[in-house]
N, CA, C and O atoms as CSV, one atom per row, in Angstrom:
chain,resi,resn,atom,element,x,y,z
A,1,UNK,N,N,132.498,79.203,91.901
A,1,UNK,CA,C,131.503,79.030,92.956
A,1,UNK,C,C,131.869,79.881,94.181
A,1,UNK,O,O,131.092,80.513,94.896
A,2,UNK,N,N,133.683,79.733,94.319
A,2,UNK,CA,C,134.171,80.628,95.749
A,2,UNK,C,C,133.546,81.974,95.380
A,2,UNK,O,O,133.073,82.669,96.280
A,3,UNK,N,N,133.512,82.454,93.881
A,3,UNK,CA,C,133.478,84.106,93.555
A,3,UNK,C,C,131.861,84.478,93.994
A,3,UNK,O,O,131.382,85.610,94.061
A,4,UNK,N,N,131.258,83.352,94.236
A,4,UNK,CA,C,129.855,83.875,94.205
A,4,UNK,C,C,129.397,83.891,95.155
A,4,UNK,O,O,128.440,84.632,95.380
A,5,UNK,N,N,130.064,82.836,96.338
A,5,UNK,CA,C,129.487,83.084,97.542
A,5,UNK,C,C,130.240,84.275,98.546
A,5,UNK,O,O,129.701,84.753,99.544
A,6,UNK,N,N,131.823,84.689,97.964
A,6,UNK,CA,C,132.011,86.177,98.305
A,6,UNK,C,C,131.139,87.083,97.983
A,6,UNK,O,O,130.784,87.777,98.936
A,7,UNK,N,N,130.531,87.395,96.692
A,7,UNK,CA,C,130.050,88.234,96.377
A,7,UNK,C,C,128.016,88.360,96.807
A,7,UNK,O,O,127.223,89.184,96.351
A,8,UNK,N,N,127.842,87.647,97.426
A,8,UNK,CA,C,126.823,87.366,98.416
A,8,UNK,C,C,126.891,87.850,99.277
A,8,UNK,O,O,126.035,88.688,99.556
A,9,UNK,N,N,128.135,87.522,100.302
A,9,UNK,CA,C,128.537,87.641,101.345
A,9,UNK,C,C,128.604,89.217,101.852
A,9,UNK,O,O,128.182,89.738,102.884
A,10,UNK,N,N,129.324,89.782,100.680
A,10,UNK,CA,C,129.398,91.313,100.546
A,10,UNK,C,C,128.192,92.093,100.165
A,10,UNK,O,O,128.101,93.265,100.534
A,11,UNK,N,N,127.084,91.429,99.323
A,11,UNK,CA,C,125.920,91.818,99.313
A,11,UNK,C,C,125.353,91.883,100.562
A,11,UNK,O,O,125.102,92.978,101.066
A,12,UNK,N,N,125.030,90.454,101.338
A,12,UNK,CA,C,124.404,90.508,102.556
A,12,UNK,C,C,125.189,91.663,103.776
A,12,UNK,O,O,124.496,92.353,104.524
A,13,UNK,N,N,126.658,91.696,103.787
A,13,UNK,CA,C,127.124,92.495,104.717
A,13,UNK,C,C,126.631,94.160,104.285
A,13,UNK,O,O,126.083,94.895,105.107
A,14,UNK,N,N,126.895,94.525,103.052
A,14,UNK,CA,C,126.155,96.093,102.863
A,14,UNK,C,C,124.498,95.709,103.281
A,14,UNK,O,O,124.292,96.396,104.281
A,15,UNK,N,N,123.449,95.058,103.022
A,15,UNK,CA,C,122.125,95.253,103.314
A,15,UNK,C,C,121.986,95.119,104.681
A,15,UNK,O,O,121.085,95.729,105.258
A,16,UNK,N,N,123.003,94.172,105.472
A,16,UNK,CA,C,122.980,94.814,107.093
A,16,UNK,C,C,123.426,95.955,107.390
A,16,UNK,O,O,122.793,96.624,108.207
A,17,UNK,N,N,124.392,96.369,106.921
A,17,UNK,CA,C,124.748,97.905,106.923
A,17,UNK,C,C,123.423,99.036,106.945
A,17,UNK,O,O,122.938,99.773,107.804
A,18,UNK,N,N,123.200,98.802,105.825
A,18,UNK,CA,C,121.959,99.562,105.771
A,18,UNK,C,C,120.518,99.415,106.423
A,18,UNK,O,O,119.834,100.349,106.841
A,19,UNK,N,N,120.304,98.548,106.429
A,19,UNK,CA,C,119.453,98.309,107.848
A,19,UNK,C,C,119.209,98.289,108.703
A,19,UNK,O,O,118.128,97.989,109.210
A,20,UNK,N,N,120.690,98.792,109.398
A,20,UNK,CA,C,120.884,99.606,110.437
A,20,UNK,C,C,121.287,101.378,110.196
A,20,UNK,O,O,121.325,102.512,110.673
A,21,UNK,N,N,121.422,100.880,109.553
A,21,UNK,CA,C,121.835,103.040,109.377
A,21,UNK,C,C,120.007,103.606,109.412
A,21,UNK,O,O,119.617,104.652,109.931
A,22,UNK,N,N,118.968,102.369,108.569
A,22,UNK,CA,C,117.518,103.075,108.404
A,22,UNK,C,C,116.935,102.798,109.874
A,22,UNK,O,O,116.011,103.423,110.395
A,23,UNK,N,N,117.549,101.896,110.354
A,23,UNK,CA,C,116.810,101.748,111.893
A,23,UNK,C,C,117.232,102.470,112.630
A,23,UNK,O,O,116.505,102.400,113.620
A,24,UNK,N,N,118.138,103.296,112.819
A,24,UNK,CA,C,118.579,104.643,113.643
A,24,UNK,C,C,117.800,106.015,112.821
A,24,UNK,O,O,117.512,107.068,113.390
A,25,UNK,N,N,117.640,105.822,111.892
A,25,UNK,CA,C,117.234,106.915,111.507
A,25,UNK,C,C,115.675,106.924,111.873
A,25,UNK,O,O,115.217,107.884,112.493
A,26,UNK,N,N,114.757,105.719,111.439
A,26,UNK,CA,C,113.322,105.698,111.659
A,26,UNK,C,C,113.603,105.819,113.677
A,26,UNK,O,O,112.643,106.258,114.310
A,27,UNK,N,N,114.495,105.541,114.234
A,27,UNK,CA,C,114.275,105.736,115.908
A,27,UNK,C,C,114.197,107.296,115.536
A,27,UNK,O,O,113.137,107.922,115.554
A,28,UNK,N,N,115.492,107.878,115.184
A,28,UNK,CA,C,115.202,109.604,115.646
A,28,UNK,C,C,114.255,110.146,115.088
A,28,UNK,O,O,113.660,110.972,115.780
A,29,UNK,N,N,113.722,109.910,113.614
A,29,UNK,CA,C,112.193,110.458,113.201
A,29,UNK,C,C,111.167,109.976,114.656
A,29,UNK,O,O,110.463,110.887,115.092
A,30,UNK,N,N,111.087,108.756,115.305
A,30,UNK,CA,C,109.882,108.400,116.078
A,30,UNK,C,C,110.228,109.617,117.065
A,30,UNK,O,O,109.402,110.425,117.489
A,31,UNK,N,N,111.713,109.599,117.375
A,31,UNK,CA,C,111.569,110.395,118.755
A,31,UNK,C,C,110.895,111.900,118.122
A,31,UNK,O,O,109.783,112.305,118.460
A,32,UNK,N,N,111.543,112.418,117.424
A,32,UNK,CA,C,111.400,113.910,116.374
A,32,UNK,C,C,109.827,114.211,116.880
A,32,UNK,O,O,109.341,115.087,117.594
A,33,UNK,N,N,109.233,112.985,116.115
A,33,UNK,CA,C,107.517,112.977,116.199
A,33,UNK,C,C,106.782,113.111,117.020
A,33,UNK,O,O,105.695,113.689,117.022
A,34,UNK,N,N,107.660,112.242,118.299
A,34,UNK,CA,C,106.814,112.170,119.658
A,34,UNK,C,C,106.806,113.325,120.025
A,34,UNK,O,O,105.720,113.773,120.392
A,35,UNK,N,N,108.478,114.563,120.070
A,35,UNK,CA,C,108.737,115.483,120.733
A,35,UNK,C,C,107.368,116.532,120.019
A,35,UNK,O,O,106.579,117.034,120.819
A,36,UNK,N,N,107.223,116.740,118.816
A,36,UNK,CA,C,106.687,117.232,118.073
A,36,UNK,C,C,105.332,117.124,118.183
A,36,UNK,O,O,104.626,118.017,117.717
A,37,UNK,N,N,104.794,116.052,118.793
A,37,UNK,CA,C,103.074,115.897,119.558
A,37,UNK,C,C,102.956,116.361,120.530
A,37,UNK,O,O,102.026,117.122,120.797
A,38,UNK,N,N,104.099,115.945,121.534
A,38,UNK,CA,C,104.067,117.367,122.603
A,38,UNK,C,C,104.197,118.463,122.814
A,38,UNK,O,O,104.045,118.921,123.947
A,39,UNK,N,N,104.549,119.264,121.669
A,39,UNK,CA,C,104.254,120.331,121.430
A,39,UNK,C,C,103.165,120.637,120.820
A,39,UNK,O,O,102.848,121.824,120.895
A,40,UNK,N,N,102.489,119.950,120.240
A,40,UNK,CA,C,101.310,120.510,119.770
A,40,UNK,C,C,99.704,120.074,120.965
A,40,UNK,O,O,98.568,120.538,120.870
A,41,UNK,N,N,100.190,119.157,121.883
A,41,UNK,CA,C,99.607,119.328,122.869
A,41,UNK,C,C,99.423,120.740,123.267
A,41,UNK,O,O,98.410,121.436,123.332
A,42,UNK,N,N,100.558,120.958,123.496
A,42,UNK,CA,C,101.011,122.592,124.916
A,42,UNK,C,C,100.265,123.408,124.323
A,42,UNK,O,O,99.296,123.988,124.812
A,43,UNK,N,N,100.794,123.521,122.933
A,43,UNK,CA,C,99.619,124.498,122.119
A,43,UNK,C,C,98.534,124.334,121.864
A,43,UNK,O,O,97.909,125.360,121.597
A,44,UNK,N,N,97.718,122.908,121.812
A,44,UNK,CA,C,96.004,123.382,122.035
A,44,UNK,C,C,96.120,123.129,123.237
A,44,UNK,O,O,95.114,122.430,123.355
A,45,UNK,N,N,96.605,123.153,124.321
A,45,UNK,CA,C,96.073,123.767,125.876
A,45,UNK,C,C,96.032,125.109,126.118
A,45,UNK,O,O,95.144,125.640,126.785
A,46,UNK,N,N,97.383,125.962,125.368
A,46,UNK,CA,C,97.484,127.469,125.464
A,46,UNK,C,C,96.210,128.022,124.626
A,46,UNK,O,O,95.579,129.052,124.867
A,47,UNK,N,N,95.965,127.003,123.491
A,47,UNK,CA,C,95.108,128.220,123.086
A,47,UNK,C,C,93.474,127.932,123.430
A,47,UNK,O,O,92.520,128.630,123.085
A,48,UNK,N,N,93.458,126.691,124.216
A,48,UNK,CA,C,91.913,126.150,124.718
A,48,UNK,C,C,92.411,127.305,125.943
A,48,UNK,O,O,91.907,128.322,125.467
A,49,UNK,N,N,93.028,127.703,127.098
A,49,UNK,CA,C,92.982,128.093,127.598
A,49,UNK,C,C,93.320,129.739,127.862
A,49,UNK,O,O,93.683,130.246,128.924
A,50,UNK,N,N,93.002,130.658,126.080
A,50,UNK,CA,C,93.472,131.714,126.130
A,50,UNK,C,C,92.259,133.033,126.965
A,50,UNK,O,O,91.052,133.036,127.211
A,51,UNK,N,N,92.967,133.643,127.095
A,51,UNK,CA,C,91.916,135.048,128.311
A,51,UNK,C,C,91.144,135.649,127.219
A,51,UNK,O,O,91.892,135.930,126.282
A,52,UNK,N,N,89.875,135.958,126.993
A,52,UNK,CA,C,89.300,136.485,125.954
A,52,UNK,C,C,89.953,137.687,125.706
A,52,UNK,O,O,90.049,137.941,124.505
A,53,UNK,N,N,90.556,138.721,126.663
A,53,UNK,CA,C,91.051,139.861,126.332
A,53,UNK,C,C,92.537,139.961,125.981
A,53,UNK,O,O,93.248,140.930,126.246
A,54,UNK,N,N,92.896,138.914,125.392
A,54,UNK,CA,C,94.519,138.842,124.354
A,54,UNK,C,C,94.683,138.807,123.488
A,54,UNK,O,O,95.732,138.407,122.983
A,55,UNK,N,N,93.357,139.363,122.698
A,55,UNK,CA,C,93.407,139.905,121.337
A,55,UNK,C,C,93.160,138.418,120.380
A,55,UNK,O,O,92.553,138.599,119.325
A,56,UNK,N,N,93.631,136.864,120.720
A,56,UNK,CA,C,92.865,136.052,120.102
A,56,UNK,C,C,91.558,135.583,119.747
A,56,UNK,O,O,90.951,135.052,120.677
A,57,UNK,N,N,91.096,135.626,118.888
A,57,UNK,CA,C,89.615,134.908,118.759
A,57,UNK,C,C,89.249,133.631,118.970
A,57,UNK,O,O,90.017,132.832,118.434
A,58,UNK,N,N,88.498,133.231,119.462
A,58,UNK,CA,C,87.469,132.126,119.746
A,58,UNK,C,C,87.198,131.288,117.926
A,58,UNK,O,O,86.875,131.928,116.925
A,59,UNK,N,N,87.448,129.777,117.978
A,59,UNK,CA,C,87.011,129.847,116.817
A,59,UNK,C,C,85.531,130.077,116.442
A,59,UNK,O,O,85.197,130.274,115.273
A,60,UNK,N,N,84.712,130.049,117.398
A,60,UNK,CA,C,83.123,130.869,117.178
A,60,UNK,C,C,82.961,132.042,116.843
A,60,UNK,O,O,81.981,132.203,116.115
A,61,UNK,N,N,83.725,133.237,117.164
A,61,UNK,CA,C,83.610,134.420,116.890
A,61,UNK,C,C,84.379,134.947,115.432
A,61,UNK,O,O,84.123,135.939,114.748
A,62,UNK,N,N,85.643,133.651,115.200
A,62,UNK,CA,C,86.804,134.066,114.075
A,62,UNK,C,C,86.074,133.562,112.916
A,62,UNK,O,O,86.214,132.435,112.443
A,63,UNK,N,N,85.218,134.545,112.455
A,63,UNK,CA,C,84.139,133.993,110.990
A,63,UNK,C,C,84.995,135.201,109.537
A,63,UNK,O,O,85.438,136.349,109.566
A,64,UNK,N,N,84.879,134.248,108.558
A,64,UNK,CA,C,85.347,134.720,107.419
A,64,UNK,C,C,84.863,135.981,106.747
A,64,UNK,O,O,83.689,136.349,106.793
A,65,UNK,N,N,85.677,136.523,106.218
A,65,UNK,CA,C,85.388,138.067,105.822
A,65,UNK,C,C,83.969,137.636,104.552
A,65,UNK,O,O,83.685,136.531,104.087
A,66,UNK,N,N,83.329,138.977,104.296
A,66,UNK,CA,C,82.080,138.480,103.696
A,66,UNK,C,C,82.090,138.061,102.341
A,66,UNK,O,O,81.160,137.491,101.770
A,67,UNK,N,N,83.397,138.434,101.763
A,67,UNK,CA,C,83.823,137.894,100.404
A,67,UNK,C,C,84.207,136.551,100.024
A,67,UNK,O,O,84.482,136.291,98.853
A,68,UNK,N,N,84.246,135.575,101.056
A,68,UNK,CA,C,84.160,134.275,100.928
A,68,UNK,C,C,83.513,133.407,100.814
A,68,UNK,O,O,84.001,132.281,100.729
């Protein structure tokens, strides 16, 4: 009976283990993600706000070649 509630014991202590190693990891993916939306902010502001004469197209004007 002692062998089984060690071997529980050691079960439950590795699945806290690991349930914290995945909860640090899902924090730095959230941060990763957040950082990673703010960048894709910056970039549709740069490109909502590009000068018509910088060689980018408008997606109104950027139409597919006629073979499509």
């Amino acid at each position: 009976m002692e062998q089984k509630i060690n071997y529980l014991e050691e079960k439950m202590a590795l699945m806290q283990h690991e349930l914290a190693q995945m909860s640090h990891e899902v924090y730095a993916q959230q941060k990763e993600v957040a950082q990673l939306m703010l960048e894709i902010e910056k970039l549709k502001s740069r490109l909502e706000n590009v000068q018509p004469d910088s060689g980018i197209l408008s997606p109104s004007d950027d139409v597919p070649p006629p073979h499509y």
